[in-house]
GUFIBA-946369 format. One record per residue (C-alpha): residue number from 1; z negated, x, y. Coordinates in Angstrom, 2 decimals, m for minus. Layout:
+-----+---------+---------+---------+
|   i |       w |       u |       v |
+-----+---------+---------+---------+
| NUM |       Z |       X |       Y |
...
+-----+---------+---------+---------+
//
This chain:
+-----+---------+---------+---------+
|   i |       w |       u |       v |
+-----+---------+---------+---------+
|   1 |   m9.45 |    1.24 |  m22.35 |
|   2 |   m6.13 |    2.17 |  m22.44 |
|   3 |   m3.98 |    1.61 |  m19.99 |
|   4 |   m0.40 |    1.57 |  m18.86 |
|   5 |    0.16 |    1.23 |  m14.87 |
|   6 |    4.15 |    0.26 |  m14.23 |
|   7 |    5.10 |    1.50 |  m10.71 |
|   8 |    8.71 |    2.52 |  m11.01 |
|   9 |    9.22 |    3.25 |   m7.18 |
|  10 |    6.03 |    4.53 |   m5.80 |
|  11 |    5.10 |    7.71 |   m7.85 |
|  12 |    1.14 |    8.55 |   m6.82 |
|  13 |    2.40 |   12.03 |   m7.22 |
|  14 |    4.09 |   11.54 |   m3.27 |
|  15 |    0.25 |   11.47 |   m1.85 |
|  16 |    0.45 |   14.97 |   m2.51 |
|  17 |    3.01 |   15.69 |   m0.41 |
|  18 |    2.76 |   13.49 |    2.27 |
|  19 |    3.29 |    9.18 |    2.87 |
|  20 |    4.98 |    7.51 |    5.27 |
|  21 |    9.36 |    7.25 |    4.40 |
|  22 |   11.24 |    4.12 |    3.94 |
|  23 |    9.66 |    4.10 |    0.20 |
|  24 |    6.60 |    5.73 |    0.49 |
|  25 |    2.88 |    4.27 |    1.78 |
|  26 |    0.38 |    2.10 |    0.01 |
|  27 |    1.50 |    1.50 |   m2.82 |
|  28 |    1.18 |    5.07 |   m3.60 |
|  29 |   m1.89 |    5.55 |   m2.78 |
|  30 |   m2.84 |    2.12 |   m4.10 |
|  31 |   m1.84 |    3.55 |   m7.71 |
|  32 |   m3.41 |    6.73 |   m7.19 |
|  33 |   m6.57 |    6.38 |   m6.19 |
|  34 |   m7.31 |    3.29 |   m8.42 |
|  35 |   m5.90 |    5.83 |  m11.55 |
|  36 |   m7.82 |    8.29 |  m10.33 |
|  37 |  m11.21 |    6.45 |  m10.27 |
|  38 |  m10.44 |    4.18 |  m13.58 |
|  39 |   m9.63 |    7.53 |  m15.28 |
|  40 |  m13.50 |    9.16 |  m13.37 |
|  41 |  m14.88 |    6.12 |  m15.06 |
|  42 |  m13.58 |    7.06 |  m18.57 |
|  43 |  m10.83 |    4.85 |  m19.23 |
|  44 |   m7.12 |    6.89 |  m20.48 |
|  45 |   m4.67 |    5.52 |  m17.81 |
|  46 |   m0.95 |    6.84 |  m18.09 |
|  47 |    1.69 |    5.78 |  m14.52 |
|  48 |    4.72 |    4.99 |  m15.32 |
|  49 |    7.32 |    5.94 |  m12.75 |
|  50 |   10.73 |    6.83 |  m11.86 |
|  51 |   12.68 |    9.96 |  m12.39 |
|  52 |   13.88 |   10.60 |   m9.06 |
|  53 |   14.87 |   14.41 |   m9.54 |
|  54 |   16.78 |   16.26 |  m12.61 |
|  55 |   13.39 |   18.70 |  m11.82 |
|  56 |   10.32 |   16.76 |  m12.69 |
|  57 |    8.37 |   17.66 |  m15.83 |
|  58 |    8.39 |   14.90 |  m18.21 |
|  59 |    4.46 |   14.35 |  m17.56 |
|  60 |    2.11 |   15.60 |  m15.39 |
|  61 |   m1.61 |   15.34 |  m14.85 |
|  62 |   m2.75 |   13.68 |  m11.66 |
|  63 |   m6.55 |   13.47 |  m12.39 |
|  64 |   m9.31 |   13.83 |  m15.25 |
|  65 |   m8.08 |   11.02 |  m17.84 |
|  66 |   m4.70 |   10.29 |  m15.93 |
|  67 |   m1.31 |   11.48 |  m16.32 |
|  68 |    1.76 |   10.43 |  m14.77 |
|  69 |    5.34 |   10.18 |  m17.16 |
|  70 |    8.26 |   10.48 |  m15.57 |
|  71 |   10.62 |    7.38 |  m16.85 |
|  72 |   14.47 |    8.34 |  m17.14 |
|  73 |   16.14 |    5.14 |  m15.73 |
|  74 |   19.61 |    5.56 |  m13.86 |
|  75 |   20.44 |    8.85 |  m12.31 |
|  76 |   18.15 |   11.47 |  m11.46 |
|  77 |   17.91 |   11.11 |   m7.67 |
|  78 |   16.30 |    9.13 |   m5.12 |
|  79 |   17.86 |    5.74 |   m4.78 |
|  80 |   16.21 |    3.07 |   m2.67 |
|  81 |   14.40 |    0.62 |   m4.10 |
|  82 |   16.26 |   m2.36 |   m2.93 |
|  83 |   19.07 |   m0.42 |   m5.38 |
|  84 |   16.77 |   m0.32 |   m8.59 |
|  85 |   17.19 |   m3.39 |   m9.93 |
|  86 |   20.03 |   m2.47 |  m12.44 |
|  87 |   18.02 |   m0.17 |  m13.55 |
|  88 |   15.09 |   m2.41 |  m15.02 |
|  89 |   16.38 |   m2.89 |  m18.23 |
|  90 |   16.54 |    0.80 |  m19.13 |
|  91 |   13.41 |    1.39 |  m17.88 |
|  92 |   11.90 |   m1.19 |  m19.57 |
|  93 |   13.72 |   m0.22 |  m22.96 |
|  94 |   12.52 |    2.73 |  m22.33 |
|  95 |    8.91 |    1.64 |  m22.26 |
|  96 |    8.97 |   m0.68 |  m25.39 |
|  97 |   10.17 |    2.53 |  m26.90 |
|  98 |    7.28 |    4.49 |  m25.83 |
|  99 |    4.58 |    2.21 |  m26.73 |
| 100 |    6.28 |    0.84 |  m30.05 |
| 101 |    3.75 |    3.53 |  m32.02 |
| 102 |    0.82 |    2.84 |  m29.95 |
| 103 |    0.52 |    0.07 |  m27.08 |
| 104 |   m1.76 |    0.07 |  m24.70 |
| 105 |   m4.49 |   m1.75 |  m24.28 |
| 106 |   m3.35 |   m3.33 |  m21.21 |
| 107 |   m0.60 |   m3.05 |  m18.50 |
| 108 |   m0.88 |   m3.33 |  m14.75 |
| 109 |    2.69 |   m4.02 |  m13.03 |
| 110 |    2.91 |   m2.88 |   m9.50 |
| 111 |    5.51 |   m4.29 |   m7.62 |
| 112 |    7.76 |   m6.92 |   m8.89 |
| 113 |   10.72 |   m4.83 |  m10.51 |
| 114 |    7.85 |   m3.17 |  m12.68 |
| 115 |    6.79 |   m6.20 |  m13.82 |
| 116 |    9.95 |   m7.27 |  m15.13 |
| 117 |   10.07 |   m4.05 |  m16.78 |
| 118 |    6.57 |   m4.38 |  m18.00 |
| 119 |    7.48 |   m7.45 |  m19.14 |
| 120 |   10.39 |   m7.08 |  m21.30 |
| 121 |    8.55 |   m4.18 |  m22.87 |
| 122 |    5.36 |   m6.10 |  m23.47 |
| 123 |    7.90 |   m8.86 |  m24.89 |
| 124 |    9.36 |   m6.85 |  m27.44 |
| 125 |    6.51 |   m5.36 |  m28.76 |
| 126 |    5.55 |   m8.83 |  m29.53 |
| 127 |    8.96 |  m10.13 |  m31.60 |
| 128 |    8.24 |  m10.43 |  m35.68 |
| 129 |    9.15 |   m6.93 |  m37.34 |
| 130 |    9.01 |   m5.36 |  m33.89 |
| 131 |    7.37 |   m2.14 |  m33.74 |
| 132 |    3.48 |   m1.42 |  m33.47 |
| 133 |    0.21 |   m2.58 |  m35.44 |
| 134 |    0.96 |   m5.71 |  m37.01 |
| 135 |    4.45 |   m5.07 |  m36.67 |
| 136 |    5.10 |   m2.89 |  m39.92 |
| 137 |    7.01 |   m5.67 |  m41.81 |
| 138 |    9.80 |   m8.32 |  m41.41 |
| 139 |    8.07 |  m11.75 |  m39.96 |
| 140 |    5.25 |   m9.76 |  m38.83 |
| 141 |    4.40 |   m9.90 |  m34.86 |
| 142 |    2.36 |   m6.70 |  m32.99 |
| 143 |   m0.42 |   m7.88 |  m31.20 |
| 144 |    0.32 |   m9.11 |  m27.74 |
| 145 |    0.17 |   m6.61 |  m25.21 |
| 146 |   m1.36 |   m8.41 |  m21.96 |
| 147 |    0.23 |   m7.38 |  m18.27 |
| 148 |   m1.15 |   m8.17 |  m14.84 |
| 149 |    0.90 |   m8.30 |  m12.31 |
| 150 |    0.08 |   m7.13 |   m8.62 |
| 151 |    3.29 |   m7.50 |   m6.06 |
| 152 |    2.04 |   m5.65 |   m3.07 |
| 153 |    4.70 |   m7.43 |   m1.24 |
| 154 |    6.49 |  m11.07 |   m1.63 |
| 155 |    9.81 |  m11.86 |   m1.62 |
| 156 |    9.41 |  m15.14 |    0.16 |
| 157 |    7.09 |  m13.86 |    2.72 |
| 158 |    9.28 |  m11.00 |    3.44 |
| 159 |   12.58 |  m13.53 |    3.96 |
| 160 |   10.04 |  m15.82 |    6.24 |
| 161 |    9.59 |  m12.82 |    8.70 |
| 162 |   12.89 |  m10.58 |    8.39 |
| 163 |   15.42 |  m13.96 |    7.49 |
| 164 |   18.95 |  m11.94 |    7.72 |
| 165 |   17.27 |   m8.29 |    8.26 |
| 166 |   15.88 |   m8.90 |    4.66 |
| 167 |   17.62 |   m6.08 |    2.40 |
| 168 |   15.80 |   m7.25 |   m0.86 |
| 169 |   18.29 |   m8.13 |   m3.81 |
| 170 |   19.03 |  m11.75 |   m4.02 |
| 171 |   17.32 |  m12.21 |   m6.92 |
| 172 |   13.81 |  m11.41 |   m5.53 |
| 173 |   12.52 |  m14.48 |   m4.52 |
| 174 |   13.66 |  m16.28 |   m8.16 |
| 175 |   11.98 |  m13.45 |  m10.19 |
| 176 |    8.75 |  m13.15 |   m8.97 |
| 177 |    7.98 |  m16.87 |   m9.23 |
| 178 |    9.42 |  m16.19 |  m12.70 |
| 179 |    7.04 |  m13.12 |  m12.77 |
| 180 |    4.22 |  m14.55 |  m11.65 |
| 181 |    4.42 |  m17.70 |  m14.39 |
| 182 |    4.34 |  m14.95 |  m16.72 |
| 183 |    2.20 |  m12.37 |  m16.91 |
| 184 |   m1.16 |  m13.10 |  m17.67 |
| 185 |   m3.18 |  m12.61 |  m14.32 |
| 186 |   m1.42 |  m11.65 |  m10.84 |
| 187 |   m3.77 |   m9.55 |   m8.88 |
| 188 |   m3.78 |  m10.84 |   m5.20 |
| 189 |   m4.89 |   m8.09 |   m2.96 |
| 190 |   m5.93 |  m11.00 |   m0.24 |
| 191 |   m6.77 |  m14.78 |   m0.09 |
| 192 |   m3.71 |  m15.35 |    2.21 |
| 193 |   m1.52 |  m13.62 |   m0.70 |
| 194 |   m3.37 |  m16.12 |   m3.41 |
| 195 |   m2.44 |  m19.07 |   m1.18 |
| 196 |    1.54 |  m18.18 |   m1.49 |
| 197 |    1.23 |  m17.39 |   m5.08 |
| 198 |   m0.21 |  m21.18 |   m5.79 |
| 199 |    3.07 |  m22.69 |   m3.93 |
| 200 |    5.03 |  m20.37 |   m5.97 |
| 201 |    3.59 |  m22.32 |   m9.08 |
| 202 |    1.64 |  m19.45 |  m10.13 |
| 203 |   m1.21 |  m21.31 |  m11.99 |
| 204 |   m4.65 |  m21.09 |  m10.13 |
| 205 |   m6.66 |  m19.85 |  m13.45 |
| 206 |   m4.59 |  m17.05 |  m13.41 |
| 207 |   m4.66 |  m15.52 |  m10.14 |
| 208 |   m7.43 |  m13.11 |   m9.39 |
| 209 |   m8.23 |  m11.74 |   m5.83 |
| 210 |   m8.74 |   m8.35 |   m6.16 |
| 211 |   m8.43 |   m6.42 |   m2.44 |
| 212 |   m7.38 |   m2.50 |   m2.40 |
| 213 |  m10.05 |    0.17 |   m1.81 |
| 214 |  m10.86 |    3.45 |   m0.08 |
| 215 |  m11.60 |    6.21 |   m0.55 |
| 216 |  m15.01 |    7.27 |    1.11 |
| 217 |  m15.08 |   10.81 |    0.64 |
| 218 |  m11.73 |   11.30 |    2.27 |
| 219 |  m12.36 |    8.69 |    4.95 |
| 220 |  m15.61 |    9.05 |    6.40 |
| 221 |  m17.05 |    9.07 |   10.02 |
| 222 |  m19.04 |   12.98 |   10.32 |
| 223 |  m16.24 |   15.09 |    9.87 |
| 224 |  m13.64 |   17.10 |   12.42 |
| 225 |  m11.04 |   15.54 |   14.66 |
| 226 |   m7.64 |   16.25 |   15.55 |
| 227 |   m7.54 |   18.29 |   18.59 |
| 228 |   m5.48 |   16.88 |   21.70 |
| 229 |   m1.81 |   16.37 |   21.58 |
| 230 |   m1.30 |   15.44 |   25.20 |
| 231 |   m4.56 |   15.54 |   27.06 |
| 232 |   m6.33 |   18.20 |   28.75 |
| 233 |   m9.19 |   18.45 |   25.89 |
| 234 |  m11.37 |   19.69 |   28.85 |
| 235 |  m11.36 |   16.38 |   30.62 |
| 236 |  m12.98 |   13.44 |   31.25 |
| 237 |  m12.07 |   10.39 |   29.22 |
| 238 |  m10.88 |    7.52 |   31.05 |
| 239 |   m7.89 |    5.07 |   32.07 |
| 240 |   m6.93 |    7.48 |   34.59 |
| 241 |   m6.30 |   10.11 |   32.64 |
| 242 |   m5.05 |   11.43 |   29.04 |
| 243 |   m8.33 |   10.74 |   27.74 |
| 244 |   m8.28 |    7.77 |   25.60 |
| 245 |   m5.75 |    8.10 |   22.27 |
| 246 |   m4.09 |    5.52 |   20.52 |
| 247 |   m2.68 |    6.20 |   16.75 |
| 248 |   m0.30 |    4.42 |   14.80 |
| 249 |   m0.04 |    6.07 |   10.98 |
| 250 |    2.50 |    3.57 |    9.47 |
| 251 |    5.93 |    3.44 |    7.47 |
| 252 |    8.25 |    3.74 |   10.11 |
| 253 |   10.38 |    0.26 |    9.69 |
| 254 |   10.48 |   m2.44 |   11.78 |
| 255 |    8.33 |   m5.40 |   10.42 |
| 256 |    5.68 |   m1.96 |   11.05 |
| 257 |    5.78 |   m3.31 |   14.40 |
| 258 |    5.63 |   m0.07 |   15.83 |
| 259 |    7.74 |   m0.73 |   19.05 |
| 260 |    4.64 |   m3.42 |   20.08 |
| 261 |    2.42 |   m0.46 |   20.37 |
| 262 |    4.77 |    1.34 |   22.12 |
| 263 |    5.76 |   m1.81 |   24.64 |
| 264 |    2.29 |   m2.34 |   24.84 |
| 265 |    1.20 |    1.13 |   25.82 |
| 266 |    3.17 |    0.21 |   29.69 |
| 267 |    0.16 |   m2.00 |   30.27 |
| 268 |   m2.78 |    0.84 |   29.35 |
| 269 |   m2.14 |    3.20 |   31.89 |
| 270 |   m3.31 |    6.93 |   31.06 |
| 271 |   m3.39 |    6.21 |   27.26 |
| 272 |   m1.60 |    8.44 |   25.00 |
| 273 |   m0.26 |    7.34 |   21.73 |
| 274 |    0.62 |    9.35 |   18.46 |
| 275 |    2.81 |    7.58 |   15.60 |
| 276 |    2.55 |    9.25 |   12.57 |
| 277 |    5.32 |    8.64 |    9.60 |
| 278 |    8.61 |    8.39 |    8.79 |
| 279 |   10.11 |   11.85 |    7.83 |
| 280 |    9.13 |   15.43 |    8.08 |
| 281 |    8.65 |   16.53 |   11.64 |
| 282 |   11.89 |   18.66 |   11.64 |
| 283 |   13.84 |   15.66 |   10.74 |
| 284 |   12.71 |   13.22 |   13.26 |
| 285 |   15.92 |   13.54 |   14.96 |
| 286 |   17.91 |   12.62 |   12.67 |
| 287 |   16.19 |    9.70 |   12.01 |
| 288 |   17.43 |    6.29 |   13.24 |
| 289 |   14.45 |    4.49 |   13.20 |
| 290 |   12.75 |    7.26 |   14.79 |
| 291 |   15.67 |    7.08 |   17.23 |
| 292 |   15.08 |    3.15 |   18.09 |
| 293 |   11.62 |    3.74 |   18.89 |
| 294 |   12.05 |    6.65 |   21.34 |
| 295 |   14.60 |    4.34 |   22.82 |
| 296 |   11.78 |    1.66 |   23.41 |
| 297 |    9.84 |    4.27 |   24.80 |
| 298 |   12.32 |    5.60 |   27.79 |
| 299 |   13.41 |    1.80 |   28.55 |
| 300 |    9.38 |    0.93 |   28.32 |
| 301 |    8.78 |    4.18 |   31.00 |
| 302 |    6.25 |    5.88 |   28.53 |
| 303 |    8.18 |    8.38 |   26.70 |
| 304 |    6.09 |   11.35 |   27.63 |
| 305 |    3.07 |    9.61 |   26.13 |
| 306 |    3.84 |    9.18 |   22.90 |
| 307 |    4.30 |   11.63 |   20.16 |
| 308 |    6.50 |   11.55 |   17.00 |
| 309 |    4.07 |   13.31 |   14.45 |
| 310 |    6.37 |   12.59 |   11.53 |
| 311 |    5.19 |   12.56 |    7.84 |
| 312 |    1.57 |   13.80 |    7.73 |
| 313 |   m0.26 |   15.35 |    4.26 |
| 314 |   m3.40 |   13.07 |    3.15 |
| 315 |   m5.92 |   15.82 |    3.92 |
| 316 |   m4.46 |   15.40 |    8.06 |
| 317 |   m4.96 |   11.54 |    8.00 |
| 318 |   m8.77 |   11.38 |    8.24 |
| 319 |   m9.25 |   13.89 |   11.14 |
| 320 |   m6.34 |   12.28 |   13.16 |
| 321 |   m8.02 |    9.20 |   12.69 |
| 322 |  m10.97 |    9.65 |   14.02 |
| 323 |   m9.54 |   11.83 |   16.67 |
| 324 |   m8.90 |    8.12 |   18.29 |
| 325 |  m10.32 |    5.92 |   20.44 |
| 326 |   m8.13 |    2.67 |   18.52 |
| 327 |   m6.32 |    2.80 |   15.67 |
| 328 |   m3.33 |    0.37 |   15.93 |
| 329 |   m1.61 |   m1.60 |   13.21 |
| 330 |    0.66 |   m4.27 |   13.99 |
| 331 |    2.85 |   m5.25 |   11.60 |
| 332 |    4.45 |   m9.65 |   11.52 |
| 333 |    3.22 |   m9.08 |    7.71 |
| 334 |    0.99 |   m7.23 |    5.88 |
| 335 |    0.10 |   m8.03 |    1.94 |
| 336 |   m2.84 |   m5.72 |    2.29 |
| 337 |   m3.04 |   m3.19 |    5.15 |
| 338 |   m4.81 |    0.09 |    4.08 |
| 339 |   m4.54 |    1.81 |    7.35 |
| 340 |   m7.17 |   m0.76 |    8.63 |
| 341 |   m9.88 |    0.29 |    5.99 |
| 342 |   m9.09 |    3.75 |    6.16 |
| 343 |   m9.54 |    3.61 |    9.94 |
| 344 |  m13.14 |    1.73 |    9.38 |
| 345 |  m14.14 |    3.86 |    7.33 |
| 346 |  m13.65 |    7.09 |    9.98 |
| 347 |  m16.11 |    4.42 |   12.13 |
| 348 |  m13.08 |    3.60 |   14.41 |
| 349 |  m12.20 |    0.57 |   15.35 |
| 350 |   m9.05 |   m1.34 |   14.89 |
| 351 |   m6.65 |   m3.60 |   17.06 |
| 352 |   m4.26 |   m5.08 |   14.37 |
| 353 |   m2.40 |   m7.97 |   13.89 |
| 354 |   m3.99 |  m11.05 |   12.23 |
| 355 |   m2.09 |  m11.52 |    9.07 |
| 356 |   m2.25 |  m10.92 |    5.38 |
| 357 |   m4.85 |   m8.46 |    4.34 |
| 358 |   m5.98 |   m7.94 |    8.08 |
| 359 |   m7.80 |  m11.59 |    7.65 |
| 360 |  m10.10 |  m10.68 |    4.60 |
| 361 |  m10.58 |   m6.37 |    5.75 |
| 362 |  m11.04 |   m7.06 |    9.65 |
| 363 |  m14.11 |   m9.25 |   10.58 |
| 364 |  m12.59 |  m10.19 |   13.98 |
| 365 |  m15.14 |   m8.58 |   17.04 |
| 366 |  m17.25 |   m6.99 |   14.45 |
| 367 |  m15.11 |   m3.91 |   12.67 |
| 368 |  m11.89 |   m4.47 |   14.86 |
| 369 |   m9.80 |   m7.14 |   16.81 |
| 370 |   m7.26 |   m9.49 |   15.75 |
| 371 |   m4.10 |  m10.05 |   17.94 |
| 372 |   m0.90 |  m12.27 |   17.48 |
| 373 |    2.05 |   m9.98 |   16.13 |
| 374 |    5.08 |   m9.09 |   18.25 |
| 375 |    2.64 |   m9.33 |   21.65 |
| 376 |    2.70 |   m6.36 |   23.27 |
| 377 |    0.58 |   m8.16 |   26.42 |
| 378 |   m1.99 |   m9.72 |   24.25 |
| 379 |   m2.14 |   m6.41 |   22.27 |
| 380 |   m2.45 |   m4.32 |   25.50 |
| 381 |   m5.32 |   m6.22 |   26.84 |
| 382 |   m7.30 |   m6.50 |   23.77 |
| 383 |   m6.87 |   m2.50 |   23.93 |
| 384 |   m7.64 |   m2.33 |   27.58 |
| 385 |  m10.83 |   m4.12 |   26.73 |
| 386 |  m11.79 |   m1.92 |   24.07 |
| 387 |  m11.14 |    1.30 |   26.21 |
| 388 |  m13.59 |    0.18 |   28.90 |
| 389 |  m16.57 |   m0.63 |   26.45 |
| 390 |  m17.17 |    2.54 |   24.89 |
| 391 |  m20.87 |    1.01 |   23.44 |
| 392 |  m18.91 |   m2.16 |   21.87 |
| 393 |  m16.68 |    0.48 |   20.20 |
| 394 |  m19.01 |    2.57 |   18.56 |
| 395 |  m20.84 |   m0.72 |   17.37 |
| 396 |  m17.71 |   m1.89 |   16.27 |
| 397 |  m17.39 |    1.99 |   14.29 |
| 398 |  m20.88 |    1.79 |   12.49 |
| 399 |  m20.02 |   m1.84 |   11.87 |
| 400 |  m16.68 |   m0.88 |   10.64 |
| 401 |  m18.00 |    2.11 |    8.26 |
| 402 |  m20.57 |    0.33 |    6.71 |
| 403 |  m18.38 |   m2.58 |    5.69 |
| 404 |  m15.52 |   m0.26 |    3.94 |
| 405 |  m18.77 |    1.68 |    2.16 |
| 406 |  m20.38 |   m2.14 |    1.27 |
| 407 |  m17.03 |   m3.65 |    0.22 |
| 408 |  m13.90 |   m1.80 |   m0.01 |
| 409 |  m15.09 |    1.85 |   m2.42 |
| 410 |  m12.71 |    2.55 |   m5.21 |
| 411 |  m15.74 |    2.65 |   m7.24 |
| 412 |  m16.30 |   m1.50 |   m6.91 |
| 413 |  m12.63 |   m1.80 |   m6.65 |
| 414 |  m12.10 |   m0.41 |   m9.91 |
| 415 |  m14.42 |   m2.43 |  m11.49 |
| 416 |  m13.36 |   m5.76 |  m10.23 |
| 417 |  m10.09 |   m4.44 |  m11.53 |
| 418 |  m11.24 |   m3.59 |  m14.91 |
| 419 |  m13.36 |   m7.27 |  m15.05 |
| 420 |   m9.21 |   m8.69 |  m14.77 |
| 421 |   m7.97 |   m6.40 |  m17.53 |
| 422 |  m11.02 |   m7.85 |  m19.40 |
| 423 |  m10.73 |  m11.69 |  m19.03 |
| 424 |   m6.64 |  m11.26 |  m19.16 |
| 425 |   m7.08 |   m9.11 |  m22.53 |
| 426 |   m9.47 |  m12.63 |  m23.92 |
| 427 |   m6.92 |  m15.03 |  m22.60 |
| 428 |   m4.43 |  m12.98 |  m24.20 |
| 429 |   m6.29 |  m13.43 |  m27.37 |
| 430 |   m7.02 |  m16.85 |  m27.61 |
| 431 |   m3.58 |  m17.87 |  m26.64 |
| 432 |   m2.60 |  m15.77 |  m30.37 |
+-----+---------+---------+---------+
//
């Protein structure tokens, strides 16, 4: 197949250098890796993203049968994504221009301002004496161009958790119901997700649950570790001592729920913790979220046990990972939570909170443990627990690995992916 993939904010090229800014996580790596293994599988997949620097090349090749365009759309600079919404329209102009001689075969929105984008492209294409096959003459119509639509965040669950602290255009909420009545299939990443997309009258027959993937040769349990930050790596592991390490590898904002861990970490006594993301390590001072947190740390009495690691490269994630005893994730919301698999995968085990994607990834007692967000007490002794029962942990690591390697490869992930395309490309047809 050919394929288009629409994600005007998160460029898959940032994996390269490193995940974890205001912008930059997930969705990144969602986009990449599920290019990467659709192009492995011998499919032609071209991302569509953003221009955020006068310096890009126009296109550049991310992996065998992939290549990433750069889409000229507003200035050429970094500009927040809450800020790109006036920018749509020439990015989607810019799209129906660029498939008017040859459309693709399908297109896969990610995030809701690309599917508005996607959308008006795909829309165009299709208006009599529009441009394309079938399209040569006056009256004549291109064939339709079907789009599938994955959010990787909601609107309305985003207002339900942040209310005022929401910084999402106004607009949001309106437009994705609007979206998601619209494209063909909306990819839900987890059943919780495919529950709000039904009460925002997205029709049941076209909602697929499709969750994200990872990627097992990264991610895997018999590889190094990340030496000691705090500890003495000489001694023993225990309660009383530096011997037991927490990480947090997160965007650092606050529905991250970062300051739990922190908050929590007064109640595991010994127990180091290292957050990694947010900007590079020599700008962590400048950094006012990074500033909040250390400010929950001195008021919480355990600022000389944890450590800022700032933005990390992709090849350091897996060793620091499994250079824990927990890995920690608490966000209040979470539309899929790849930290989690990742983290499974590396046979750790997980404390995270129970929400979103954490309900379908995390079999609670089994890979990891489920606790309420914004709890740093119940999250504290859930960790405590874990610390003390080093045999349910490494049951709860081989349990963990083997259910990312059974469930969650990019190889099945793609697949499932490909099976929408598929049934959306029919529907697409029939509805002609």
């Amino acid at each position: 197949m050919k394929i288009a993939m629409v994600s005007e904010h998160a460029s898959p090229l940032a994996t390269r250098a490193g995940l974890g800014g205001a912008d930059g996580g997930g969705q990144n790596v969602f986009v990449a890796d599920l290019a990467a293994e659709m192009g492995r599988q011998g499919h032609d997949v071209t991302v569509y993203t953003r221009r955020d620097s006068a310096g890009l090349p126009h296109r550049v090749r991310l992996a065998p049968g992939v290549t990433v365009e750069h889409v000229p759309a507003g200035p050429p600079e970094p500009v927040p994504k809450d800020d790109l919404l006036p920018l749509m329209a020439e990015f989607g102009a810019h799209l129906r221009r660029r498939w008017a001689p040859a459309p693709p075969h399908v297109v896969h929105a990610h995030f809701w301002m690309s599917g508005l984008a996607a959308l008006q492209a795909a829309e165009a294409l299709r208006e009599p004496g529009g441009s394309g096959p079938g399209g040569s003459g006056p009256g004549a119509a291109a064939p339709a161009v079907p789009v599938v639509q994955t959010f990787h965040a909601l609107g309305t669950v985003k207002r339900r958790h942040q209310g005022g602290r929401d910084t999402s255009p106004d607009e949001r909420i309106r437009l994705e119901a609007a979206i998601g009545r619209t494209a063909d299939t909306v990819i839900a990443t987890c059943s919780d997700e495919s529950r709000e997309l039904l009460r925002m009258g997205v029709p049941r027959e076209r909602i697929a649950v499709v969750p994200c993937g990872v990627d097992l040769e990264r991610f895997r349990p018999d590889a190094p570790l990340r030496p000691p930050v705090l500890g003495d790596p000489d001694g023993p592991p225990g309660l009383d001592g530096y011997g037991h390490r927490l990480v947090v590898l997160s965007r650092l904002v606050e529905r991250k729920g970062v300051d739990t861990a922190i908050e929590a970490l007064t109640q595991i006594p010994g127990a180091e913790l290292l957050v990694a993301g947010g900007p590079p390590p020599g700008d962590l001072d400048a950094d006012p979220e990074v500033a909040r947190l250390r400010a929950v740390a001195r008021a919480a009495g355990v600022a000389g046990r944890v450590t800022f690691l700032g933005r990390i490269g992709r090849d350091e994630v897996p060793a620091l990972l499994r250079s824990a005893q927990v890995v920690v994730t608490l966000p209040w919301y979470e539309p899929f939570g790849m930290v989690p698999l990742e983290a499974m995968a590396c046979g750790v085990p997980v404390v995270a909170t129970g929400v979103g994607g954490h309900l379908d990834s995390i079999v609670d007692g089994v890979t990891g443990v489920h606790v309420p967000p914004r709890r740093p007490g119940e999250t504290a002794r859930r960790i405590r627990g874990l610390l003390a029962d080093p045999t349910r942990r490494t049951a709860m690591g081989f349990a963990g690995s083997d259910r990312a390697r059974a469930r969650y490869s990019w190889t099945r992930i793609a697949r499932e992916t490909l099976a929408v395309y598929e049934r959306a490309s029919a529907r697409n047809e029939v509805a002609v």
